[in-house]
C-alpha positions as CSV (number, residue, x, y, z in Angstrom):
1,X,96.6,109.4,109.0
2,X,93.6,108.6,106.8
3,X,95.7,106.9,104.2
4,X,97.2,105.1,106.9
5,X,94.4,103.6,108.1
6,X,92.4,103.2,104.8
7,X,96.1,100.7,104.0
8,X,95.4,99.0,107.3
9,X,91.7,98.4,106.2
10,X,92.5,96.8,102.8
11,X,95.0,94.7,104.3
12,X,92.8,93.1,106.9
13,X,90.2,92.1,103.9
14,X,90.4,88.4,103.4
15,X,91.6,87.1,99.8
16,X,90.6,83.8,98.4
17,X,94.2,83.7,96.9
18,X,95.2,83.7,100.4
19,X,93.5,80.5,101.5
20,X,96.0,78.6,99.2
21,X,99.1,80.4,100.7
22,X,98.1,81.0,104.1
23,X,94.7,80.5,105.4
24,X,95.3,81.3,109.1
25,X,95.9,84.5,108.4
26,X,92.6,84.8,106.3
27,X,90.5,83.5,109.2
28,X,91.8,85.7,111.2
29,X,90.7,88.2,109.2
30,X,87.3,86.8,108.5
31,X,87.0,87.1,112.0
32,X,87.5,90.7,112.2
33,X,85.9,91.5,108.8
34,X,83.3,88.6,107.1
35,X,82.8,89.4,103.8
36,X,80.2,87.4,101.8
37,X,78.7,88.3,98.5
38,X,81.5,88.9,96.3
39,X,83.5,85.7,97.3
40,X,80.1,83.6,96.9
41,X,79.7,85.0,93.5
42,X,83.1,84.5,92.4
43,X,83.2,81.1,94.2
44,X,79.6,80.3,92.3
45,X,81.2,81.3,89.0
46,X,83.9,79.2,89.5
47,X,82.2,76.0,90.0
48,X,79.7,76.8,86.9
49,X,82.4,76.9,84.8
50,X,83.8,73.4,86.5
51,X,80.7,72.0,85.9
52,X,79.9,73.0,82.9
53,X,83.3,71.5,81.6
54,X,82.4,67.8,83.4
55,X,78.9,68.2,81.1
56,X,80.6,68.9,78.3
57,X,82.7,65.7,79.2
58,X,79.8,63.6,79.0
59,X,79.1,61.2,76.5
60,X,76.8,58.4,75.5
61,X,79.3,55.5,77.2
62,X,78.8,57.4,80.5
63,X,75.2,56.8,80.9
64,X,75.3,53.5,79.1
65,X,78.2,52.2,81.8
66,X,75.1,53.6,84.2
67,X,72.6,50.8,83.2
68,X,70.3,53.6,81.0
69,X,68.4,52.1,78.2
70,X,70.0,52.7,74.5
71,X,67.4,54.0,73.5
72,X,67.0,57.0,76.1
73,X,70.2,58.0,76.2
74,X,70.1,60.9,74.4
75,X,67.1,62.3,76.3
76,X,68.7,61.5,79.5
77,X,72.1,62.8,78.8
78,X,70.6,66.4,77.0
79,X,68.7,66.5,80.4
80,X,71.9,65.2,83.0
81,X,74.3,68.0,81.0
82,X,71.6,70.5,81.7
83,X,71.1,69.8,85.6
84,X,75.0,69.5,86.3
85,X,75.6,72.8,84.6
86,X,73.0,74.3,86.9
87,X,74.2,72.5,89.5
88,X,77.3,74.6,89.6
89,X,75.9,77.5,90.7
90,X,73.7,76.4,93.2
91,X,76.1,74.2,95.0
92,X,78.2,76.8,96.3
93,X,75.2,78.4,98.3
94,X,73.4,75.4,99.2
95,X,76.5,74.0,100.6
96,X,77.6,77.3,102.1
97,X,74.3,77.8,103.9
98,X,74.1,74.0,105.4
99,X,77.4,73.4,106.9
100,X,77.4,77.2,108.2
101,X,73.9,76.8,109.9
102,X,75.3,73.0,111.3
103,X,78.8,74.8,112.6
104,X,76.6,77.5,114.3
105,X,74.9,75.3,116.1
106,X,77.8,73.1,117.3
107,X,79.7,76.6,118.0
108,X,77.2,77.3,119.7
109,X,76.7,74.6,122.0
110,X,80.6,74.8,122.6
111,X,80.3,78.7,123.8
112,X,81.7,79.9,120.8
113,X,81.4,83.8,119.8
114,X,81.5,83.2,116.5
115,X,78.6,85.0,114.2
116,X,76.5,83.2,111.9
117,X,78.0,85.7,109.2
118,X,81.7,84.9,110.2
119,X,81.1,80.8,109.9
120,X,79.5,81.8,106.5
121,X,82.1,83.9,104.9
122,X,84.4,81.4,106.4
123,X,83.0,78.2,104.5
124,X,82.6,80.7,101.2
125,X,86.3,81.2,101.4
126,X,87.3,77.7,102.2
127,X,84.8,76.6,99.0
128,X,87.5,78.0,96.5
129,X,89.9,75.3,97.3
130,X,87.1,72.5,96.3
131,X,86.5,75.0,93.2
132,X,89.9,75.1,91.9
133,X,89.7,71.0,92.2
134,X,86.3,70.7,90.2
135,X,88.1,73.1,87.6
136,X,91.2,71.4,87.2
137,X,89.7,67.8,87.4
138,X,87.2,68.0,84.9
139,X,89.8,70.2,82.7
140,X,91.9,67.0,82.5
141,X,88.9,64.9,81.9
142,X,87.3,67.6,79.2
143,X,90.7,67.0,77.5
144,X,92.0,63.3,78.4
145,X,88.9,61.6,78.5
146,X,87.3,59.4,81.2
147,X,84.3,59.2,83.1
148,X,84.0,62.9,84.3
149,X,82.3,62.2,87.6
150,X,86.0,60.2,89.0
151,X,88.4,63.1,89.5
152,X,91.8,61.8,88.9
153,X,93.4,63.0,92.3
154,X,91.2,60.5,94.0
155,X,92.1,56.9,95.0
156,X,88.8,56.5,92.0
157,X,91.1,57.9,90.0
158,X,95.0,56.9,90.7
159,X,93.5,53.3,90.7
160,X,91.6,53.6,87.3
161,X,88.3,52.5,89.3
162,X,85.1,52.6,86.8
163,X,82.8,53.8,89.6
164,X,84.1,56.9,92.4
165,X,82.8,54.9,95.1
166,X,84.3,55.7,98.4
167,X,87.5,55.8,97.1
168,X,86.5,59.1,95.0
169,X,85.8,60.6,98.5
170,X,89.6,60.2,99.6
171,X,90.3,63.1,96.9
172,X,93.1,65.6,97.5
173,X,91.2,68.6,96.8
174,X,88.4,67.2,99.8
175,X,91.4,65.9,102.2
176,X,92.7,69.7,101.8
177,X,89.5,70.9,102.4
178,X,89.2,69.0,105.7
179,X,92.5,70.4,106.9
180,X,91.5,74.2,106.3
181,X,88.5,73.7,107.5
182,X,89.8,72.4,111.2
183,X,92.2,75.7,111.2
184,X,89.4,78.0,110.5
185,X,87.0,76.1,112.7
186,X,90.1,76.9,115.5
187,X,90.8,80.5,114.1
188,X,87.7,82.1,113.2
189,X,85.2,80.2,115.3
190,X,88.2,79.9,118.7
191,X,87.2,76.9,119.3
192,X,89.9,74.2,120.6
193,X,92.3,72.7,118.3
194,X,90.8,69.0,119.3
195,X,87.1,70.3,118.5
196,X,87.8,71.6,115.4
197,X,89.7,68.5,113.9
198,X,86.8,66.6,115.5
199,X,84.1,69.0,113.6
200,X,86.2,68.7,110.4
201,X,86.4,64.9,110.3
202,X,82.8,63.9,111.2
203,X,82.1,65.9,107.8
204,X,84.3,64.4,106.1
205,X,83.2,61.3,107.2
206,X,79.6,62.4,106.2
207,X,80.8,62.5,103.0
208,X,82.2,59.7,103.0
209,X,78.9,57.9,104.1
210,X,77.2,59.6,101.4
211,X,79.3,58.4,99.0
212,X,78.4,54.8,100.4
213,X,74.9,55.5,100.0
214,X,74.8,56.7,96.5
215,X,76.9,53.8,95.4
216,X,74.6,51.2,97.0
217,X,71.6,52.7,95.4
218,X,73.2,53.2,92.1
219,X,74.4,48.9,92.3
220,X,71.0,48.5,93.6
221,X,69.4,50.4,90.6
222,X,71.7,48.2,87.5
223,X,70.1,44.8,89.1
């Protein structure tokens, strides 16, 4: 009887393999059993390594193509390598911690059970499919070439675009993101299938108006 239900236990633990093949069933374990630390550290490790590769993929023509002065290049790429491989690690948790504490409060609003823990260990899990695009795009790039920061299953990148722009935020990797994201917004928080698409979307929308932003200031700074 106790082997019995020690088998039922490990099978209800959620996998982050299992958010590839079949996420609904990983939110509804989530639900019944969050977990957080090892996920976040393997999902942290993850992204260091992507984002240590797209450092390693930068070069002097990057920052150059950027408007920086010849003669700081050096100085600023040394420094830009450094802050994106750091970067890596504390995306994960920064990004975790913001869009759980956002959700909660929408959840909330909407009546939702859901636990602070359970949104949290939801978005860490949902985080490895963006990881396994961050690793594989700036793989290619590492060994193709290209500006790193355009991931070539973006529009950025099918349409050989110099600068990611908006079209870098309609990106495969982010699109799928979106998608899981609405089914373990409906899953794991129960909220309605409309609300969850809705919650889903405004992000990614968000992202998409950050994108905007970033590529005004960066035209605005090359004047």
């Amino acid at each position: 009887m106790e082997n019995q239900t020690e088998i039922i236990t490990k099978e209800q633990k959620p996998s982050l393999l299992g958010m590839f093949t079949s996420p609904g069933e990983q939110f509804e374990r989530i639900k019944q059993t969050p977990k957080i630390w090892v996920p976040l550290l393997i999902i942290s490790i993850l992204y260091a390594v992507g984002m240590t590769l797209m450092a390693l993929s930068m070069d002097a023509s990057t920052l150059i193509g950027q408007g920086i002065p010849d003669d700081q290049v050096d100085l600023v790429l040394g420094i830009t390598k450094v802050t994106v491989a750091v970067t890596g690690i504390l995306t994960p948790i920064i990004g975790v911690l913001i869009s759980s504490a956002i959700q909660l409060i929408i959840t909330k609003i909407a009546s939702s059970p859901v636990t602070f823990k359970q949104l949290f260990s939801m978005n860490t899990y949902i985080m490895v499919i963006g990881a396994a695009g961050v690793i594989l795009n700036t793989a290619i790039r590492y060994a193709i070439g290209g500006n790193p920061e355009i991931y070539v299953t973006s529009l950025a990148g099918l349409l050989n675009q110099d600068k990611a722009g908006i079209l870098g935020s309609f990106e495969v990797f982010t699109i799928w993101t979106t998608i899981v994201t609405a089914i373990g917004l409906h899953k794991t928080a129960q909220l309605s299938k409309g609300l969850a698409w809705t919650i889903a979307i405004v992000f990614f929308i968000i992202g998409i108006g950050f994108a905007l932003i970033g590529s005004l200031l960066q035209g605005a700074s090359m004047l």
